[in-house]
VODREN-545355 format. One record per residue: residue in one letter; x, z, y of N, C-alpha, C, O, CB in turn. Coordinates in steps of 0.02 Angstrom, whole numbers, plus 50000, padded with zeros to 5 digits. Glycine has a CB too. Example, Ala and Ser with C-alpha at 12.3 -4.5 7.8 and 13.67 -1.06 7.14 Angstrom:
<nodes>
A506605039049716506155039049775506605039049835507125042349834505655045249776/S506425035449888506845035749947506455039450002506705040250057507045028649970/
</nodes>
This chain:
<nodes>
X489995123248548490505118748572490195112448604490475110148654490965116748516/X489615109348579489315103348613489015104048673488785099248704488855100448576/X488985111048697488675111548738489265112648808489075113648866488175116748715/X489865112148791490295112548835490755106048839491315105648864490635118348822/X490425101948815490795093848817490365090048849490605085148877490945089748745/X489605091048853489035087748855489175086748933489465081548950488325091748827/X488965092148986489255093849048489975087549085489995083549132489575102249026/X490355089349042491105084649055490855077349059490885073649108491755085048983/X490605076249000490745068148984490025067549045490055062549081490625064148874/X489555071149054488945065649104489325066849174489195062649217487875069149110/X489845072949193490175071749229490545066649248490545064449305490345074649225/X490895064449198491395058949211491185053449208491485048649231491885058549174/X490655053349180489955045849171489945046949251490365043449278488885047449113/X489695049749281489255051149340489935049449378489905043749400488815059449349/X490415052049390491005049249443490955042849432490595039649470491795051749435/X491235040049389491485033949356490945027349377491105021449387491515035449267/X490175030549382489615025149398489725024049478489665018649508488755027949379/X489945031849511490075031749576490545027849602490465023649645490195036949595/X491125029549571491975026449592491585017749601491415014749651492855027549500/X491555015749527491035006849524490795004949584491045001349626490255006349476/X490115008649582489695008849631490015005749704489895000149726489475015949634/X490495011749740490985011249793491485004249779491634999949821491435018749794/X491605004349733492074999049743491894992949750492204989249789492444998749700/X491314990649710490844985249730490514981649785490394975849799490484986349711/X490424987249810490124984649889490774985849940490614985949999489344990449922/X491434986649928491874987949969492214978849971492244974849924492384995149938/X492354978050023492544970250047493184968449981493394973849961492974969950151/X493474963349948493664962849911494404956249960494754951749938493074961849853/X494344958150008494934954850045495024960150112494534963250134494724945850070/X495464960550132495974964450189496374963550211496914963850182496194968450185/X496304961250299496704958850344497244964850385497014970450401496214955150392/X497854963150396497994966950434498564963450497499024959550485498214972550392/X498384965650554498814960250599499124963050656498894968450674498394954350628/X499584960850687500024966250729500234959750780500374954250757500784971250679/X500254961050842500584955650887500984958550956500964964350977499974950550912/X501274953850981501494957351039501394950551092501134945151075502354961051030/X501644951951153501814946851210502344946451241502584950751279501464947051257/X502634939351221503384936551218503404933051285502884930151302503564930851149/X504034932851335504084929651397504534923251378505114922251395504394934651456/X504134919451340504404913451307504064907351302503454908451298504554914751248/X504224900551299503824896051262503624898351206503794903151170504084890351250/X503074892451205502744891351128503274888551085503414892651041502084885751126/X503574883851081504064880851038504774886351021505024887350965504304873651079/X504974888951080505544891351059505294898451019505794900050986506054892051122/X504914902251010504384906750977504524904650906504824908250867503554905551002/X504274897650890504024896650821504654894550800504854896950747503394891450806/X505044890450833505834889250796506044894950760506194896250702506464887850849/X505994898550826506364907550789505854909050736506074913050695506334916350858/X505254907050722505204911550669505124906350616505024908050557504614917050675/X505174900150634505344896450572506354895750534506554893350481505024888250600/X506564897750566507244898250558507474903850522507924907050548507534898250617/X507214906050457507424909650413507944914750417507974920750408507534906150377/X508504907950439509304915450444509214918250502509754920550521510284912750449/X508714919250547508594923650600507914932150597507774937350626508344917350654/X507794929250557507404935450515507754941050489507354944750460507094932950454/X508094942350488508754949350456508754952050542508934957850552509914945350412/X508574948050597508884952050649508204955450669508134959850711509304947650712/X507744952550633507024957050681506644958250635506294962650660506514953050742/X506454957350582506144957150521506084963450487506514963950443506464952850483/X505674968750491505884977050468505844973550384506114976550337505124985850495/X505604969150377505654968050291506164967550253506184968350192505414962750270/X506674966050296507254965150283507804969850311508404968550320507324959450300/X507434976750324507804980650322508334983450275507944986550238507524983350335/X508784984350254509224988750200509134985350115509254987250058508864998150201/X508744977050160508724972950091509494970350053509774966050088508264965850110/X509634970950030510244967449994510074962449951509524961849925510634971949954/X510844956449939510734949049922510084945649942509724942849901510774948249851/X509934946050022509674937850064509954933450047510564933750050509754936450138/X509604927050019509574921550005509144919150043508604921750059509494920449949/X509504910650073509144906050102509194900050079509704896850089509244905850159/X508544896850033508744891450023508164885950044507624886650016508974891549957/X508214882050078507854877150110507094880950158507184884450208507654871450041/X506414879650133506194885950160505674892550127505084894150134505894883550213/X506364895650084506414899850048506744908450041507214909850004506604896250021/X506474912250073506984917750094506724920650045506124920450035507014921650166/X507324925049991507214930649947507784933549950508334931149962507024929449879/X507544942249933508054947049930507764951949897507194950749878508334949149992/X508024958249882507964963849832508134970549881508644971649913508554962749763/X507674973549876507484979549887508014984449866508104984849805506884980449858/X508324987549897508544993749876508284997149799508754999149765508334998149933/X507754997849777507504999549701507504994749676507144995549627506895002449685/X507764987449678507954982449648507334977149612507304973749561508444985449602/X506714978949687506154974049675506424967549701506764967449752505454975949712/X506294962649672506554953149697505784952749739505214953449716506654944349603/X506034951349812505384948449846505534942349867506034939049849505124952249906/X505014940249914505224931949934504774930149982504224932849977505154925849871/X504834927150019504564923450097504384915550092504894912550076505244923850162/X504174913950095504054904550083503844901150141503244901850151503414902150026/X504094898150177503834894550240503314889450218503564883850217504434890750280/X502674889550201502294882350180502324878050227502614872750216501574882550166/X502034879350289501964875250338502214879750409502384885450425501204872450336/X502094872750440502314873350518501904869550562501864863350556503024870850532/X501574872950609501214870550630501294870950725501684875150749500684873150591/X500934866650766500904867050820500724876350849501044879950888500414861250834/X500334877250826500164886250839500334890250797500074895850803499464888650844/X500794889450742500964895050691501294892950652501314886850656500494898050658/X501684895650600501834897250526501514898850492501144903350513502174900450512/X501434896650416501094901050373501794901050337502224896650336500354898650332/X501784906550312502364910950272502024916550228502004922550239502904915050328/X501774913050173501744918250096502234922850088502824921250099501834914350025/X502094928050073502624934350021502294935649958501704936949944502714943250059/X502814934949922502714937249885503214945249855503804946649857502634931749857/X502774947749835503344954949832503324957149734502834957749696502864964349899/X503934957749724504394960949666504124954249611503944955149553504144971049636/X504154947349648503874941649590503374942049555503384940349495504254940449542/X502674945049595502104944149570501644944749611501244940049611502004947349525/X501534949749653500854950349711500994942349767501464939549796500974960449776/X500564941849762500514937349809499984940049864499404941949857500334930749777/X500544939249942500024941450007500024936350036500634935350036500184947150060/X499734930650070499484927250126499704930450188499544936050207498774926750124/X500084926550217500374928150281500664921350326500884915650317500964933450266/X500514926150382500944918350425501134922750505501404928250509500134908550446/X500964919250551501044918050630500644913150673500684907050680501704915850641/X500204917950701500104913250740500384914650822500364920150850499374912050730/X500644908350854500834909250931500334905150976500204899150975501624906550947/X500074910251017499554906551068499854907551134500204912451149498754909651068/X499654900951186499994903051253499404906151289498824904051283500344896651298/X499614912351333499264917451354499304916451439498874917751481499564924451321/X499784914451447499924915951524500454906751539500574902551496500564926351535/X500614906551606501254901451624501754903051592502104899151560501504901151693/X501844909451596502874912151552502704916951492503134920751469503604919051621/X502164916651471501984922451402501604917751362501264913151383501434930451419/X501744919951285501424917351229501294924351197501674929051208501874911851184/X500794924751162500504929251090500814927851037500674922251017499774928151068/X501314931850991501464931450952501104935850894501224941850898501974931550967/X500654933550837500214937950813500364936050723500324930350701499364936550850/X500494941150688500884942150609500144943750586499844947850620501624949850592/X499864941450541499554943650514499524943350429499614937450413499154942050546/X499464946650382499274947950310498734950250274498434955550276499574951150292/X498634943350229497944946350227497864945750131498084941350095497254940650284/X497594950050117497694951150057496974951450007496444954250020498104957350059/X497104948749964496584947949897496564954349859497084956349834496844941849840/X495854958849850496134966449805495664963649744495224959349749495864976549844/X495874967249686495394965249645495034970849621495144976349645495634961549595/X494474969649563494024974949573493944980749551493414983749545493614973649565/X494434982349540494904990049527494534995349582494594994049642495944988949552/X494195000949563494315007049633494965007049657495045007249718494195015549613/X495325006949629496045006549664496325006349699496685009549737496295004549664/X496064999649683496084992649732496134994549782496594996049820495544987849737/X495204994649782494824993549844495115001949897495045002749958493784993049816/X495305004749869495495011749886496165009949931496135012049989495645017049812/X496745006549913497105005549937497034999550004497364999350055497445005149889/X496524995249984496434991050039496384994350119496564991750172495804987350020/X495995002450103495465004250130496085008650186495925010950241494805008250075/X496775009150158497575013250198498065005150201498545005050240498155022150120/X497945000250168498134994850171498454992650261499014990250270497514991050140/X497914994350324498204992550387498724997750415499214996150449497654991550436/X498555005450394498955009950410499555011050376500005014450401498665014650411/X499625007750309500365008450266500975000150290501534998550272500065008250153/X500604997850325501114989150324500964989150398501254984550428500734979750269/X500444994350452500454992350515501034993850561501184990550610499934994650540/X501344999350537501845002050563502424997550571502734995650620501975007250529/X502474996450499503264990050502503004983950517503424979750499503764988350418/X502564981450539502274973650573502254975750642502184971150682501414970350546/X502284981350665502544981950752502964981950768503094979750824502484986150790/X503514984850715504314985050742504164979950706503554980750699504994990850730/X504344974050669504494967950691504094964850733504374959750753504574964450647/X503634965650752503464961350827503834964350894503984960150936502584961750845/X503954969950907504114972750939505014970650931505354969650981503774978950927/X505244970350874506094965850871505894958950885506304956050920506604965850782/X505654957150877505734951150891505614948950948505974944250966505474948250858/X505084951450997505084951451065505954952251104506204949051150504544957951084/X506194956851070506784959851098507194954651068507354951751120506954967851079/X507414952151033507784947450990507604940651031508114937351043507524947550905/X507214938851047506894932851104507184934951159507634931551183506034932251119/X506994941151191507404941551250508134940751270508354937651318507314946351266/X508544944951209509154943851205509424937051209509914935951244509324946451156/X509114932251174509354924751156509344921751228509694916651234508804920251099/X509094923351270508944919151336509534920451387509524917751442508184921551372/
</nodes>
């Protein structure tokens, strides 16, 4: 019988030093950023995205969210599976927003906007999130699908909101 456990456990020693190993030298922060080009000022850009009750119209985050709340600059709502998330405007700045999420009242992601002028009648509107993993394989595993699982819905909202800008004009 010891001779058929012996095998297993230096096996699972031996993954387990590996999984470590990998996860260690894997970056322990992960950016992911999505932008488009708006035929807009710089100012009227950042209003819209500092203006909270305008986020439900372009915002895929706020897709099929139920009970949006806005209170000062504070957006939270609940997920369909009845996670509480939340948006926080910290600042406002001449080239951007920063806007924290936090999701189901505990992860905290770093996020904002930045708007650069690109052209005479175009600005860069660029979302980016950037996230802290900790030192979990997990983690670092998920960091690693992290741009391909949140890149998708950070285009359609750049991509609404371009359209949502246009409309307003």
């Amino acid at each position: 019988m010891k001779k058929f456990y012996k095998p297993i456990i230096i096996g699972v020693a031996g993954l387990f030093v590996v999984l470590m190993t990998f996860s260690l030298i894997m970056p322990s922060r992960v950016m992911t950023s999505k932008w488009v080009r708006v035929a807009q000022d710089k100012d009227t850009v950042i209003n819209v995205i500092k203006d909270l009750s305008t986020w439900k119209n372009w915002n895929a985050l706020l897709s099929g969210a139920e009970n949006i709340r806005i209170q000062d600059s504070l957006l939270t709502w609940r997920t369909p599976n009845g996670n509480e998330n939340s948006i926080m405007l910290e600042s406002v700045q001449a080239n951007g927003v920063s806007a924290p999420i936090s999701l189901n009242m505990g992860k905290y992601i770093n996020s904002g906007f930045s708007v650069e002028k690109r052209s005479a009648d175009s600005v860069q509107v660029v979302w980016y999130i950037i996230e802290d993993l900790k030192w979990y394989p997990w983690e670092k595993f998920y960091g690693m699908m992290a741009a391909d699982m949140k890149g998708p819905l950070m285009q359609k909202s750049m991509d609404d909101l371009k359209l949502y800008l246009t409309r307003r004009q």
